[in-house]
Structures are given as C-alpha cells and as structure tokens.
C-alpha positions in Angstrom: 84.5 113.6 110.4 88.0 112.0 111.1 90.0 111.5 108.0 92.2 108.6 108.1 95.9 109.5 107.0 96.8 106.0 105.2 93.7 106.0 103.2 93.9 109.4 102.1 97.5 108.4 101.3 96.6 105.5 98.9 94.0 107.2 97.4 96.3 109.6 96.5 98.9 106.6 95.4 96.0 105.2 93.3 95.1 108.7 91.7 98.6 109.4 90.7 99.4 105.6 89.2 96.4 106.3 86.9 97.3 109.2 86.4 101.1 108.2 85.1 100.0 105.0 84.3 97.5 106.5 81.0 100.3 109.1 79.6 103.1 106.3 80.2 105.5 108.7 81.7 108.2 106.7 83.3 111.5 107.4 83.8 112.8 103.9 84.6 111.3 100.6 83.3 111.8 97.3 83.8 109.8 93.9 83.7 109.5 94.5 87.9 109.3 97.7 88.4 108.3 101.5 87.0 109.6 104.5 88.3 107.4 108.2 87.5 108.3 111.9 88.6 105.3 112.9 89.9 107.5 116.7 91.0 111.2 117.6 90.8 112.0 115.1 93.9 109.0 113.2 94.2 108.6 110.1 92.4 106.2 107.0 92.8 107.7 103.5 92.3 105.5 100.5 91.0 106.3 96.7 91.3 104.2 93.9 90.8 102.9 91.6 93.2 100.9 88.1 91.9 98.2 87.0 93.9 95.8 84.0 93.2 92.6 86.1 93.5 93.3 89.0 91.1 96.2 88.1 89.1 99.3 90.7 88.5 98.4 93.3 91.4 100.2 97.3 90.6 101.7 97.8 94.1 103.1 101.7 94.7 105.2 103.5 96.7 106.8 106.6 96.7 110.7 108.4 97.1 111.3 111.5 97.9 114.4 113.1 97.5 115.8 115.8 99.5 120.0 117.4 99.7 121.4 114.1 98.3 118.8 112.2 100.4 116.1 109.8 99.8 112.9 109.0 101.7 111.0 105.4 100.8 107.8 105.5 101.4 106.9 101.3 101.2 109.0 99.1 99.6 108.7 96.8 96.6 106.5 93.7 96.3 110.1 91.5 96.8 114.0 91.9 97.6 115.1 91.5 94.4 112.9 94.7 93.2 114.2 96.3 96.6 117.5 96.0 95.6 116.7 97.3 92.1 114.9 100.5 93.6 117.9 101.2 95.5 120.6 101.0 92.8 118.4 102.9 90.7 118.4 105.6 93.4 122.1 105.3 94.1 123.3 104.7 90.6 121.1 107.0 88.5 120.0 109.9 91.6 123.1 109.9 92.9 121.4 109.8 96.5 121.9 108.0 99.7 118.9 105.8 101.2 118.2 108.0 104.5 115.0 105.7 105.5 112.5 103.9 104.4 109.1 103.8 105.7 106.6 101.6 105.9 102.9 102.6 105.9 101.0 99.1 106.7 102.1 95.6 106.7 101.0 94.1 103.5 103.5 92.5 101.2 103.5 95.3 99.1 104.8 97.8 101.7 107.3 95.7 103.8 
C-alpha cells in the first residue's frame, strides 16, 4: 500500500488542532489567527477561512523554526493574516522568514 505524504500530513494537522484546540493552549491569539507549540520549534498556526457551505472553516499550517530561521508550511486563509503570522514570527521569535511552502493549492495554503 502507497501512503500518500499530504494526506498523512493533514491528518496529522487535523490530529494536532484537536488536540490544541480542546486544552486551549495557544501562545498567540487573535480574532484571525491562533498560534500553538506543538515542540520547542514547532508550532501550528490556525486562521479562518468562511465558506458558503460550512461556515467559519479552521485552516492550519505549521512553522518550524530552526538557528534564527523559520520554515512555513502553508500560509494563512488571507494577506492580512499572512502579514500577521510573519510579524508575529519576526517581532515575538525573533526569526527570519527562510521559506514558505506550500503543500496544495487551496485557499488555505496559498
């Protein structure tokens, strides 16, 4: 049986936001977006995406953070939430945005 990466990748995603989600451990709030340390330099950001068909839609990501550099892995649902992320990261982490990668083409990733 093949596994298929970006599937086990959200599961894992979905695992870890209910995970976080139920014991409310975050370490950044906002109305837009969340931001919980999963390890010592591995965090999953949350935004928000609204969608006719389901309403307010958790959308996750992660950052890892390595020597004063940071790893995105999907972006925000928006810009705006983008630009948060990344002030967060620079302001708070004190780390510089290396790259940022994007694992499918849904709003929520790119």
């Amino acid at each position: 049986m093949k596994l298929h990466f970006p599937a086990i990748f959200f599961v894992f995603l979905f695992s870890a936001h209910c995970l976080f989600a139920q014991e409310n451990k975050s370490i950044y709030r906002s109305e837009t977006l969340e931001i919980h340390q999963i390890s010592p330099n591995t965090f999953m950001h949350i935004s928000y995406l609204s969608t006719q068909d389901f309403g307010k839609v958790a959308c996750n990501g992660m950052i890892v953070i390595n020597g004063g550099e940071v790893l995105i892995l999907d972006t925000p649902t928006d810009d705006e939430t983008s630009r948060e992320l990344i002030s967060w990261l620079e302001n708070e982490q004190k780390v510089k945005v290396k790259a940022v990668l994007a694992t499918h083409f849904h709003n929520d990733c790119v």
